[in-house]
LOBA-260171 format. One record per residue (C-alpha): x, y, z; residue in one letter. Coordinates in nm, 3 decimals, padded with zeros to 5 digits. Layout:
pt east=X&north=Y&up=Z&code=a
...
// end
This chain:
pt east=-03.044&north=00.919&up=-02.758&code=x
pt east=-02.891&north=01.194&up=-02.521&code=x
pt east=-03.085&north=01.378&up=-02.292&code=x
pt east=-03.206&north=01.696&up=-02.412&code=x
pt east=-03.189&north=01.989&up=-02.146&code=x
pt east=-03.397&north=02.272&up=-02.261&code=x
pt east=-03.304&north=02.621&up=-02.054&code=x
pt east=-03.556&north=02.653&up=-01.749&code=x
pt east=-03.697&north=02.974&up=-01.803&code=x
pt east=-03.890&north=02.795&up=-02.119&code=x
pt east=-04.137&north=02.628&up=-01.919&code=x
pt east=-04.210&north=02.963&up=-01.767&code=x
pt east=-04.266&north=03.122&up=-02.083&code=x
pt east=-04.587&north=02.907&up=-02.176&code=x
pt east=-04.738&north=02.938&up=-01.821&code=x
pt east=-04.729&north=03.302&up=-01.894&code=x
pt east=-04.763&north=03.367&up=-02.240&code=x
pt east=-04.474&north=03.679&up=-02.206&code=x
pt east=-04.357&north=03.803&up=-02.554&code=x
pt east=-04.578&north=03.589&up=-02.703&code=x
pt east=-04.545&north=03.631&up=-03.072&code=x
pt east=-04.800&north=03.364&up=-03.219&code=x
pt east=-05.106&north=03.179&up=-03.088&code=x
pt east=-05.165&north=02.808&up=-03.116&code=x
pt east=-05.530&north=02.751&up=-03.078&code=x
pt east=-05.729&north=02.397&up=-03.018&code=x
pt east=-06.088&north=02.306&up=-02.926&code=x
pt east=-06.105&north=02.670&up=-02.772&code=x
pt east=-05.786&north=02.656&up=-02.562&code=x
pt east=-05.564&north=02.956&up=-02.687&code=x
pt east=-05.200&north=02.892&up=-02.631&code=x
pt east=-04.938&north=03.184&up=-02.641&code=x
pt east=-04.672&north=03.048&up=-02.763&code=x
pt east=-04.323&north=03.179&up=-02.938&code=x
pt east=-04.179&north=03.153&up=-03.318&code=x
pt east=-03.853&north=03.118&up=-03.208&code=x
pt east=-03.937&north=02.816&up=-03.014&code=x
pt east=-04.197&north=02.626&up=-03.176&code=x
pt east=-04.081&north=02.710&up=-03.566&code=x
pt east=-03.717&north=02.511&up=-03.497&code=x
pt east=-03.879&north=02.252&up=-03.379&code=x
pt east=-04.178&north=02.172&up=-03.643&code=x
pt east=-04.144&north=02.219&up=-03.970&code=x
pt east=-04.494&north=02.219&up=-04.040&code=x
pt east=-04.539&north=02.496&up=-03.810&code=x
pt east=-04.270&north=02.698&up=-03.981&code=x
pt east=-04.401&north=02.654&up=-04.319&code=x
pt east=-04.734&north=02.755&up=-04.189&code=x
pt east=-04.628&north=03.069&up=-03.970&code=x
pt east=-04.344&north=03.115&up=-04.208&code=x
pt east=-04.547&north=03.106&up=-04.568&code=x
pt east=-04.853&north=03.197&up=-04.823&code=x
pt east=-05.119&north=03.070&up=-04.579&code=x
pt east=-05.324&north=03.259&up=-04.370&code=x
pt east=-05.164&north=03.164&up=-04.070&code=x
pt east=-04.857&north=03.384&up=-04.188&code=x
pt east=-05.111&north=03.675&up=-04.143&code=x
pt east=-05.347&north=03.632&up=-03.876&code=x
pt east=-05.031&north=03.472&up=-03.607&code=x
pt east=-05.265&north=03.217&up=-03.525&code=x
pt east=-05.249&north=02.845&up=-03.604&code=x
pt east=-05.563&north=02.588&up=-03.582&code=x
pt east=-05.492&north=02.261&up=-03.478&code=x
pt east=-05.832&north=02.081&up=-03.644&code=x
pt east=-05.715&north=01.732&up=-03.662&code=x
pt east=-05.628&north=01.620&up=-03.231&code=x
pt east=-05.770&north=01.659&up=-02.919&code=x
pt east=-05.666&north=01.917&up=-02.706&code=x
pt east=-05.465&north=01.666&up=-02.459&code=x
pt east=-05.251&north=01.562&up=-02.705&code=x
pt east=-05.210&north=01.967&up=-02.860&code=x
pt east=-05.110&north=02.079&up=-02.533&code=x
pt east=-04.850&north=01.755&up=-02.467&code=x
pt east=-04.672&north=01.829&up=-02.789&code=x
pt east=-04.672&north=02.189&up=-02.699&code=x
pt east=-04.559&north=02.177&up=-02.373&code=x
pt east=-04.253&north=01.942&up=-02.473&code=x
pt east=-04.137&north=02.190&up=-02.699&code=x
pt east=-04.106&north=02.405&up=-02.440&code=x
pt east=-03.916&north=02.162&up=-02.217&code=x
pt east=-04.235&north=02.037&up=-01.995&code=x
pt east=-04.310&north=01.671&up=-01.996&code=x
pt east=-04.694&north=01.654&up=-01.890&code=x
pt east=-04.884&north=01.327&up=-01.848&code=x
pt east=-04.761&north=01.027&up=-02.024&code=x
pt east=-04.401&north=01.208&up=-02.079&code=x
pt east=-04.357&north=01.316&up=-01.727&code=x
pt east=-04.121&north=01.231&up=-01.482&code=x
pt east=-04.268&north=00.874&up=-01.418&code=x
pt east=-04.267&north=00.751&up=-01.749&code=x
pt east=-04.290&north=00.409&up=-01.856&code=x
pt east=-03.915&north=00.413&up=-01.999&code=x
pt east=-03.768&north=00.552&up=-01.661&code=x
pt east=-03.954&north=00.271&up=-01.491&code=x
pt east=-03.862&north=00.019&up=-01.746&code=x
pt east=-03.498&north=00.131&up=-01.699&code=x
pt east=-03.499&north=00.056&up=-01.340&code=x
pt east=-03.692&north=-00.260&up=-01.274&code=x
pt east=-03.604&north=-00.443&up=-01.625&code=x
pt east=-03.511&north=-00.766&up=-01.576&code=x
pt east=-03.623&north=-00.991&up=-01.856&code=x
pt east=-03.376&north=-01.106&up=-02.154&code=x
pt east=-03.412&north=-00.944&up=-02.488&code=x
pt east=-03.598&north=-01.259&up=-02.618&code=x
pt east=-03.840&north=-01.360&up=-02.375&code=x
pt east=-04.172&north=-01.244&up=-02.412&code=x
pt east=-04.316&north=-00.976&up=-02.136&code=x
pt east=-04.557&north=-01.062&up=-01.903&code=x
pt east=-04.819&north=-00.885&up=-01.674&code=x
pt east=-05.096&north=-00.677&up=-01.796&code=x
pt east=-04.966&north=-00.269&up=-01.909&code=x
pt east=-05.186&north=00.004&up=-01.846&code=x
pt east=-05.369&north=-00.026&up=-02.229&code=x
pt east=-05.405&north=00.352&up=-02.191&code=x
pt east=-05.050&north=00.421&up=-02.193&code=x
pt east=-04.963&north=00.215&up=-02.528&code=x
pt east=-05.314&north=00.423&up=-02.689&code=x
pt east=-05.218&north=00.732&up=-02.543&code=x
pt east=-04.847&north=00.723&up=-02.638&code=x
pt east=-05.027&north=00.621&up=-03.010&code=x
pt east=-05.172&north=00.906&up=-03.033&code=x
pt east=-04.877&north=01.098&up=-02.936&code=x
pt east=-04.692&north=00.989&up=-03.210&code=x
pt east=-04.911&north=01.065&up=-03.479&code=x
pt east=-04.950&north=01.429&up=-03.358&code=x
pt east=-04.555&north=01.456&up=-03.339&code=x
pt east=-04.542&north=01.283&up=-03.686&code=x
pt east=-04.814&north=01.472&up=-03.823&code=x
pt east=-04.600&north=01.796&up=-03.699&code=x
pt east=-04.247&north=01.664&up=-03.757&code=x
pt east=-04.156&north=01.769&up=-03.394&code=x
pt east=-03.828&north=01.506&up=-03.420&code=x
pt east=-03.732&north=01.534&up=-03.024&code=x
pt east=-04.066&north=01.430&up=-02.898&code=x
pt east=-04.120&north=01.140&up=-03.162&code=x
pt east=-03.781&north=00.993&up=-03.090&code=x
pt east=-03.881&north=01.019&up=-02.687&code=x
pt east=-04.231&north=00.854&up=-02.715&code=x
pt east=-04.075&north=00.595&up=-02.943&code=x
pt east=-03.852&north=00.529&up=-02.677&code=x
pt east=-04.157&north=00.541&up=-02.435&code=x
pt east=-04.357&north=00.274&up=-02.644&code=x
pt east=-04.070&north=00.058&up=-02.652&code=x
pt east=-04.062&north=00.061&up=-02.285&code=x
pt east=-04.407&north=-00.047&up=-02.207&code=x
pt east=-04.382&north=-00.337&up=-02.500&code=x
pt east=-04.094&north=-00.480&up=-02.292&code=x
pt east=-04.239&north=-00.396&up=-01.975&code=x
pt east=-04.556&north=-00.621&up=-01.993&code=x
pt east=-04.761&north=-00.767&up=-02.302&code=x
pt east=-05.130&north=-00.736&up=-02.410&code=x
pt east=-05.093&north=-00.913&up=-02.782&code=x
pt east=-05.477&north=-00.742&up=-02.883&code=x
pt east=-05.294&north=-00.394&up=-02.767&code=x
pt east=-05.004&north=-00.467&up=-02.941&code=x
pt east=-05.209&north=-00.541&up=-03.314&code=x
pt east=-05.416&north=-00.276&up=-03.279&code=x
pt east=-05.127&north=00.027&up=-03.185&code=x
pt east=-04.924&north=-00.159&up=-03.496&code=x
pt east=-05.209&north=-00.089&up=-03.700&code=x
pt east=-05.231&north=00.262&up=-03.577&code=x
pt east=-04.826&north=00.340&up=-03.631&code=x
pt east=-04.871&north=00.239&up=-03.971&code=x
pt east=-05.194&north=00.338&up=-04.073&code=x
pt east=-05.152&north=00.697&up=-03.951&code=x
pt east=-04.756&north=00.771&up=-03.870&code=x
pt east=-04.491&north=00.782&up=-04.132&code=x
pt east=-04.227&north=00.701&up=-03.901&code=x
pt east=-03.984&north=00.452&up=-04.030&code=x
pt east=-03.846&north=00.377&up=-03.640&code=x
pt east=-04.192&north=00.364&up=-03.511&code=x
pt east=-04.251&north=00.088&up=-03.733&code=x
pt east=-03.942&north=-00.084&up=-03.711&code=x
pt east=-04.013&north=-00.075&up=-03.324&code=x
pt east=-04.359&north=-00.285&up=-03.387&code=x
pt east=-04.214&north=-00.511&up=-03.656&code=x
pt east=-03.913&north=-00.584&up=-03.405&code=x
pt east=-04.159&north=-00.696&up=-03.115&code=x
pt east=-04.417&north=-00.887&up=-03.356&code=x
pt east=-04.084&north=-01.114&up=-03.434&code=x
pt east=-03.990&north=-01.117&up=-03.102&code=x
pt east=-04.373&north=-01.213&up=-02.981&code=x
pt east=-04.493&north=-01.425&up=-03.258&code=x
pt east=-04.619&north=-01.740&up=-03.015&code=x
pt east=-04.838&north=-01.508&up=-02.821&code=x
pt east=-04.957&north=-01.367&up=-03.197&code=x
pt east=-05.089&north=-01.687&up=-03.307&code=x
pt east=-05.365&north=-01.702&up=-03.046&code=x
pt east=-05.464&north=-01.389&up=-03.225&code=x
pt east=-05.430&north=-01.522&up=-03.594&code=x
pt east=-05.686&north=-01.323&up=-03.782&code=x
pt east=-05.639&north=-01.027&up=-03.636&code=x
pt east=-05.253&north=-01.058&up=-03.661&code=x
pt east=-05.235&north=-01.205&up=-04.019&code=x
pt east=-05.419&north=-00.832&up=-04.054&code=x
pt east=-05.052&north=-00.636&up=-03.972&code=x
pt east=-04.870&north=-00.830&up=-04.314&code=x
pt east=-05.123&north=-00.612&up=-04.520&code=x
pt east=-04.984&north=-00.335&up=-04.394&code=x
pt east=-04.739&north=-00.126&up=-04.643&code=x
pt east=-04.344&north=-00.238&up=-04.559&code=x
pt east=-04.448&north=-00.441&up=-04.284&code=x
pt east=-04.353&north=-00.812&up=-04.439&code=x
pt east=-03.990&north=-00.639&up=-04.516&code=x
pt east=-03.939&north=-00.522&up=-04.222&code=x
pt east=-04.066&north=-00.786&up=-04.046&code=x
pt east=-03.826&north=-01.029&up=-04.194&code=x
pt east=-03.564&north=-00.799&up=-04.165&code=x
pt east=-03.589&north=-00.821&up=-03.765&code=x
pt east=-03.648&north=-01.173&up=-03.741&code=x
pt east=-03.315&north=-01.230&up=-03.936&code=x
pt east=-03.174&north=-00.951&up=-03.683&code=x
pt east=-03.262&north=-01.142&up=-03.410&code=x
pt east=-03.249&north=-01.502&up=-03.488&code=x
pt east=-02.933&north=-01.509&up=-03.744&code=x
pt east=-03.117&north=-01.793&up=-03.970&code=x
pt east=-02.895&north=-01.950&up=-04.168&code=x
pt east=-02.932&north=-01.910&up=-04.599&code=x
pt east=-03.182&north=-02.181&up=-04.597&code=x
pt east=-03.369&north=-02.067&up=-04.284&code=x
pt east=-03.383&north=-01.752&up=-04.455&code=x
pt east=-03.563&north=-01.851&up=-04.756&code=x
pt east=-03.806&north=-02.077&up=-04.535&code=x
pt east=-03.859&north=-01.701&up=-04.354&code=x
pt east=-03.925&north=-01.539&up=-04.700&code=x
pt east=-04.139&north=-01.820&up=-04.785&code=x
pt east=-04.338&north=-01.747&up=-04.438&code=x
pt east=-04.405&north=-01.408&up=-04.547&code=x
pt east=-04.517&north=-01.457&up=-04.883&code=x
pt east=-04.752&north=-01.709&up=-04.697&code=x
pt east=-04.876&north=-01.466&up=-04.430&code=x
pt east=-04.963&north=-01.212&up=-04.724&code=x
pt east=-05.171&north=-01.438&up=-04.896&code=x
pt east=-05.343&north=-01.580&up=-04.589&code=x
pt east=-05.669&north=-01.441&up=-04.600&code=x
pt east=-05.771&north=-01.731&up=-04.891&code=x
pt east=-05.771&north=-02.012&up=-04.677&code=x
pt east=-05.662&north=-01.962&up=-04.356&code=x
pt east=-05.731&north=-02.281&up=-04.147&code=x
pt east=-05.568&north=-02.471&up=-04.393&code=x
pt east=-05.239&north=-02.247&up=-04.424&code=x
pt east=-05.222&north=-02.239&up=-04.029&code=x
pt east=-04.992&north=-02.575&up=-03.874&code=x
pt east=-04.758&north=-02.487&up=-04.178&code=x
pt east=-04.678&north=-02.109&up=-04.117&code=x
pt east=-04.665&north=-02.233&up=-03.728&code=x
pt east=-04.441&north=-02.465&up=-03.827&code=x
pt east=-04.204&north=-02.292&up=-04.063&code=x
pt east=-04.189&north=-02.016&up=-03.808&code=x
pt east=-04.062&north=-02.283&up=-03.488&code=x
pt east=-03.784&north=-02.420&up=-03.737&code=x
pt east=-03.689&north=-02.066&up=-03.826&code=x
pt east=-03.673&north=-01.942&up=-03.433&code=x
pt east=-03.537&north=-02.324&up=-03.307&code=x
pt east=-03.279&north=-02.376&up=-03.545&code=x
pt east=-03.406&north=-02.657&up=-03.694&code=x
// end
């Protein structure tokens, strides 16, 4: 994705609040912000500054649903300032420099678990507002600390997260790629990850990476589909479907 440069007199604009037009207002924080800059950017906010509602009247917007962190985050990137998580010493511009593992091994170290929650909860608020430039950047960002070190009990739970409460389609392609890519780790974790093939479009997607990056071959390929259809039906006797599904899944990765 190419680096965005927004015009520096933008971040300026916020600080101040000059020819403010519009007021975004969370958990009693009143931000000053500017229809020509937020409305491009968010749909939602255009429909809601822009149509019947009362927020079309009154110039002011209520943001009910997140925290105020999170509010002012999305805001500020809009207007060009990365803050916190999406500042300057982001996980993907230190991925970028000190990455040295292969695409298929599996990360190790501990992350910070705040970052992969924090960057969660990001993305729903730029889902939830359809602000495209910052979803594509913290999807970028989670991507970075998955590579960068491995937690699988983070992992699970932010999967469950991205699909439970984001609609984004590369979001969840992101966590289906890295549960493929991770699955030995996964297994110590069985009942919480057999959990994630519950989730809506995760089997097909899931099997869609793992043929990305493992090329089975038209046999291995059904033993894959036969994995999933396994997986979705292994709440109802778990113990018993366990060596198979780890064993399907070793001649699927292997080769074999």
């Amino acid at each position: 994705m190419a680096t965005i440069v927004w015009p520096a007199h933008l971040s300026s604009l916020i600080d101040t609040g000059s020819y403010s037009d519009c007021t975004i207002r969370c958990q009693g924080r009143e931000f000053r912000v500017h229809k020509a800059i937020i409305c491009p950017q968010s749909p939602v906010l255009a429909a809601a500054i822009n149509g019947n509602f009362k927020e079309a009247q009154s110039n002011v917007v209520e943001i009910e649903a997140f925290d105020l962190d999170v509010s002012e985050t999305m805001i500020h990137f809009m207007y060009g300032k990365k803050t916190g998580i999406l500042g300057s010493e982001s996980s993907c511009d230190q991925q970028m420099s000190d990455e040295t593992d292969t695409e298929d091994s599996v990360p190790t170290g501990k992350p910070p678990r705040s970052d992969l929650h924090d960057l969660m909860r990001l993305s729903t608020i730029a889902d939830y507002y359809d602000v495209a430039t910052m979803r594509a950047q913290v999807n970028l960002e989670i991507r970075a600390v998955l590579s960068k070190a491995w937690v699988p009990t983070d992992f699970i739970a932010a999967a469950k997260m991205a699909y439970a409460a984001t609609r984004d389609v590369e979001l969840h392609n992101v966590f289906a790629e890295f549960a493929a890519r991770n699955m030995e780790s996964l297994w110590i974790h069985f009942d919480n990850f057999v959990e994630l093939f519950q989730l809506p479009g995760f089997v097909t997607e899931f099997k869609k990476q793992s043929g990305n990056l493992f090329k089975p071959t038209a046999t291995e390929l059904q033993l894959l589909r036969t994995f999933a259809a396994d997986m979705q039906s292994a709440f109802n006797g778990r113990q018993r479907r366990y060596t198979t599904l780890v064993c399907v899944w070793w001649k699927i990765k292997n080769g074999i």
